[in-house]
C-alpha positions as CSV (number, residue, x, y, z in Angstrom):
1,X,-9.3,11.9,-10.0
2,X,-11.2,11.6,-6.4
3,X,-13.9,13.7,-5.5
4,X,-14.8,14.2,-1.7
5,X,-17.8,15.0,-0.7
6,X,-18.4,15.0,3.4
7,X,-21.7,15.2,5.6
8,X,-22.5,18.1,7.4
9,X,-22.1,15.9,10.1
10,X,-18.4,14.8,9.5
11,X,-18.8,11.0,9.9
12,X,-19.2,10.1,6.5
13,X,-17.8,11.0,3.1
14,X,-19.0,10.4,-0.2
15,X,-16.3,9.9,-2.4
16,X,-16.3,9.6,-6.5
17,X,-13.7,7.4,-8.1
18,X,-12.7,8.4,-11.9
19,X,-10.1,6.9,-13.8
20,X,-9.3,9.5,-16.9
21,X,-9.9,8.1,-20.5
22,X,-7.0,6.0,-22.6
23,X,-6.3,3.2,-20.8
24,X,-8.1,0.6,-23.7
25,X,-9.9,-0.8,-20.8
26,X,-13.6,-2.0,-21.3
27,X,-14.5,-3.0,-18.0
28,X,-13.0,-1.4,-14.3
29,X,-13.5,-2.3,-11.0
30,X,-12.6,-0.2,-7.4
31,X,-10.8,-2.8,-5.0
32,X,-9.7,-1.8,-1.8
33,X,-9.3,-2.0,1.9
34,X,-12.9,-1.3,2.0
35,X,-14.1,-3.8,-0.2
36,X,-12.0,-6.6,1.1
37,X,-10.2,-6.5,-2.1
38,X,-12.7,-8.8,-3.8
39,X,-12.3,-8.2,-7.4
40,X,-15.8,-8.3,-7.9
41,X,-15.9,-5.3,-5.7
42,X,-17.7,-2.0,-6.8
43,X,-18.2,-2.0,-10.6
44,X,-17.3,1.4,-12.2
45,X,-19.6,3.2,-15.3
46,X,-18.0,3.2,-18.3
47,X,-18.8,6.9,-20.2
48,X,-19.1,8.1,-23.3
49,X,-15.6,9.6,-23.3
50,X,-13.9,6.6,-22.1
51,X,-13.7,7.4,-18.6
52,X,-14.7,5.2,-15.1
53,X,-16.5,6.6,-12.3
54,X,-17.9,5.3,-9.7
55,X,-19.3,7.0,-5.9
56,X,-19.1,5.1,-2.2
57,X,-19.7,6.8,0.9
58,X,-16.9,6.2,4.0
59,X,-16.6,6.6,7.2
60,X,-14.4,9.7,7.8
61,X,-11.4,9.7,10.3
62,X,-9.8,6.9,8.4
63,X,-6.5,5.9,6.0
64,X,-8.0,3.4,3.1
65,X,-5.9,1.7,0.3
66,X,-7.6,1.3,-3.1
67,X,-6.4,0.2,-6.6
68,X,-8.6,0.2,-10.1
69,X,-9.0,-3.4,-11.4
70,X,-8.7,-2.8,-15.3
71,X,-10.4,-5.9,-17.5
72,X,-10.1,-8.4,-14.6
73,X,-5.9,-8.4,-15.2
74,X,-4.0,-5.1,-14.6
75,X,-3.8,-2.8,-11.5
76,X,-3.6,0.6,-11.7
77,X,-3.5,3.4,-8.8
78,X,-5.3,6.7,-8.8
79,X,-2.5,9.5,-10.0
80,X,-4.7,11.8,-7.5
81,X,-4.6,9.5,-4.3
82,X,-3.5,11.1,-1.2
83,X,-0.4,8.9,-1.1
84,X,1.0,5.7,-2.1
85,X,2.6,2.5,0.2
86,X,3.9,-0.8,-0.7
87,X,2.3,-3.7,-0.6
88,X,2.7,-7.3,-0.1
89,X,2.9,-7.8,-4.2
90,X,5.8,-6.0,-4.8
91,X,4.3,-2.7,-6.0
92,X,1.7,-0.2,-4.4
93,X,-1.2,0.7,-3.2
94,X,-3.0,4.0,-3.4
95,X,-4.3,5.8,-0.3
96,X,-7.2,7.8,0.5
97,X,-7.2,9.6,3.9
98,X,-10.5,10.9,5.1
């Protein structure tokens, strides 16, 4: 699920990032075009329930690719992303268009 939130002033957007429980995962990570697709990128809160969340702000105007980062080894893509387009790996990316 992806929650926007933008500024009254339009140039930014906070944006929440959370991956639904069931996926036996203990630790997530958000990677993406604006993280440089480190995998040490933005570490996401595990809750209670077993979901992931985790809240960036963005610069609005702009396409960005993302993909969760489940226990350091499988890739996952948001079922609620804006779109999807391959990538260089032979599968895809998610994208998020503010």
């Amino acid at each position: 699920m992806i929650k926007k939130t933008f500024a009254k002033n339009g140039k930014t957007c906070r944006v929440t990032f959370t991956i639904s429980a069931g996926h036996s995962a203990e630790e997530a990570r958000l990677c993406g075009s604006f993280t440089d697709w480190t995998e040490n990128s933005l570490l996401m809160t595990k809750r209670k329930d077993g979901r992931f969340s985790v809240s960036t702000t963005l610069k609005t105007g702009q396409t960005y690719y993302f993909r969760y980062l489940l226990d350091g080894t499988r890739w996952q893509n948001d079922e609620a992303a804006d779109g999807y387009v391959p990538n260089a790996f032979g599968s895809e990316d998610s994208v998020l268009q503010l």
